[in-house]
VEXLO-27783 format. One record per residue (C-alpha): residue number from 0; residue in one letter; x, y, z. Coordinates in nm, 4 decimals. Example, Ala and Ser with C-alpha at 12.3 -4.5 7.8 and 13.67 -1.06 7.14 Angstrom:
{0 A {1.2300 -0.4500 0.7800}}
{1 S {1.3670 -0.1060 0.7140}}
END
This chain:
{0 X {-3.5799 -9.9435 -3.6294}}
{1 X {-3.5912 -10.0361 -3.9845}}
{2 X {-3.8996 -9.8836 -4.1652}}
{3 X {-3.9807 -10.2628 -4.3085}}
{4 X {-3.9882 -10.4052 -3.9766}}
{5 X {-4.2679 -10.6978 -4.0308}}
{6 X {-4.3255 -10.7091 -3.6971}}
{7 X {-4.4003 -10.3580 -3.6032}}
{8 X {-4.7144 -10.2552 -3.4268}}
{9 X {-4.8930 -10.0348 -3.5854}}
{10 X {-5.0049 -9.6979 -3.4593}}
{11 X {-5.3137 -9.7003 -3.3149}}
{12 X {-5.6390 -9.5043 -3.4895}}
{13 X {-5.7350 -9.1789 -3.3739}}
{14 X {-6.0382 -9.1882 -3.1588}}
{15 X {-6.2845 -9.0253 -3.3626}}
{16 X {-6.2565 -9.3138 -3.6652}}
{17 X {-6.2863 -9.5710 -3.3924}}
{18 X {-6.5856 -9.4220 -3.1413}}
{19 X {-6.9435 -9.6237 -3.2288}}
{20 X {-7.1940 -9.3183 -3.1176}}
{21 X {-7.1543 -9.0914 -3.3876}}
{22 X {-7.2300 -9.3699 -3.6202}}
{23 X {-7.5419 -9.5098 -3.3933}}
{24 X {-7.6607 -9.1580 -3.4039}}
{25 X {-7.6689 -9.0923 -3.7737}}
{26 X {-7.8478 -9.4290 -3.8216}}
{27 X {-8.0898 -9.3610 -3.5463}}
{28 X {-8.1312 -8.9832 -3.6710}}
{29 X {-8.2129 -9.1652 -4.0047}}
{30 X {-8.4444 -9.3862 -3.9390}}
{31 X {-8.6583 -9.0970 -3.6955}}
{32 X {-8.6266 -8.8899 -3.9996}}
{33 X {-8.7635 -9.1439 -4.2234}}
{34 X {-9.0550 -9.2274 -3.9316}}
{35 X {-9.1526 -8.8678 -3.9094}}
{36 X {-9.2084 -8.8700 -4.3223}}
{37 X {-9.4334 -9.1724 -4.2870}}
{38 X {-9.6148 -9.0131 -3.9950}}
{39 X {-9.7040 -8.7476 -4.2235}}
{40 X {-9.8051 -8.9157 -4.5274}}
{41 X {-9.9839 -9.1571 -4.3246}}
{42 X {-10.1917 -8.8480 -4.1437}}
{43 X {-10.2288 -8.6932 -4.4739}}
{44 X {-10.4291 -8.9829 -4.6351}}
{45 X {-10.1183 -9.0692 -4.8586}}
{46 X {-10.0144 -9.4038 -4.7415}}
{47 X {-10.1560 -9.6253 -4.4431}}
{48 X {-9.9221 -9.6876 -4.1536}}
{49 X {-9.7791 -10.0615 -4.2540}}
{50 X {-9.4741 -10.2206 -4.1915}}
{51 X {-9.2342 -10.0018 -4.3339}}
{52 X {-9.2782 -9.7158 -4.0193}}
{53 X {-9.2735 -10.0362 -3.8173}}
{54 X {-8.9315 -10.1385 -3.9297}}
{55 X {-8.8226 -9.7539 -3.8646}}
{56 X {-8.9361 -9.7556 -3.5251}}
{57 X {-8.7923 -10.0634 -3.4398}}
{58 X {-8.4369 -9.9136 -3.6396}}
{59 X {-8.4334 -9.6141 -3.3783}}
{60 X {-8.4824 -9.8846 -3.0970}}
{61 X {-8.2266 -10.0542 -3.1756}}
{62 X {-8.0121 -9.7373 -3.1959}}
{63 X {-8.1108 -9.6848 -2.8512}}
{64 X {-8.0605 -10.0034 -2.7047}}
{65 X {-7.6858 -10.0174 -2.9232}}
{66 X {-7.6020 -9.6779 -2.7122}}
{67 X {-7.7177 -9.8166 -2.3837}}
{68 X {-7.5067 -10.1162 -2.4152}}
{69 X {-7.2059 -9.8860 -2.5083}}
{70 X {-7.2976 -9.6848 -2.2140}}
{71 X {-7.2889 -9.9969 -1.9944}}
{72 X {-6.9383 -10.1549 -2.1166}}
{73 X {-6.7925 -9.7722 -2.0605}}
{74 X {-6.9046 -9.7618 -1.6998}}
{75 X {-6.7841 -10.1085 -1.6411}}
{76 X {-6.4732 -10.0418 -1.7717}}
{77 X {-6.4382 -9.6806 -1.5570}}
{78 X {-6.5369 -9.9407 -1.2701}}
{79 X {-6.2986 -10.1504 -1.3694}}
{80 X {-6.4740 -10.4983 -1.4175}}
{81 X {-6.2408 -10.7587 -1.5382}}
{82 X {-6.4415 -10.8815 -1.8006}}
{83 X {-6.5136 -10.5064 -1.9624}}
{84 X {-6.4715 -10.4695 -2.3438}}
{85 X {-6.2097 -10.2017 -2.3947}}
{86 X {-6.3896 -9.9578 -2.6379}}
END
């Protein structure tokens, strides 16, 4: 096989670059983080509860529903649905 081949496939990635969950963690594990702060300044008298812990409790839904739907498509594709999106 020449090494210049155009046409070659390329290997694939390992599976740690290409597996969603650690990444949904981190972000959700963020934003809780960031919610707990604002929980605290808000109980302290700092700074009122407003929109901003809003937007991080709706940031660790989302994280939640992103890992449910992952959890869904990997259990279809286990069952072997034909329409299942290869992870």
């Amino acid at each position: 096989m020449n090494r210049f081949d155009m046409h070659a496939e390329p290997p694939p990635l390992p599976k740690r670059l290409t597996d969603p969950v650690p990444v949904i963690l981190a972000g959700s594990a963020v934003w809780a983080a960031v919610a707990v702060v604002l929980g605290i300044l808000a109980a302290t008298g700092v700074r009122p509860l407003d929109v901003w812990f809003a937007a991080t409790l709706v940031g660790v839904g989302l994280g939640v529903v992103g890992l449910a739907v992952l959890a869904l498509q990997r259990r279809a594709l286990r069952r072997g649905v034909k329409g299942a999106q290869k992870l």
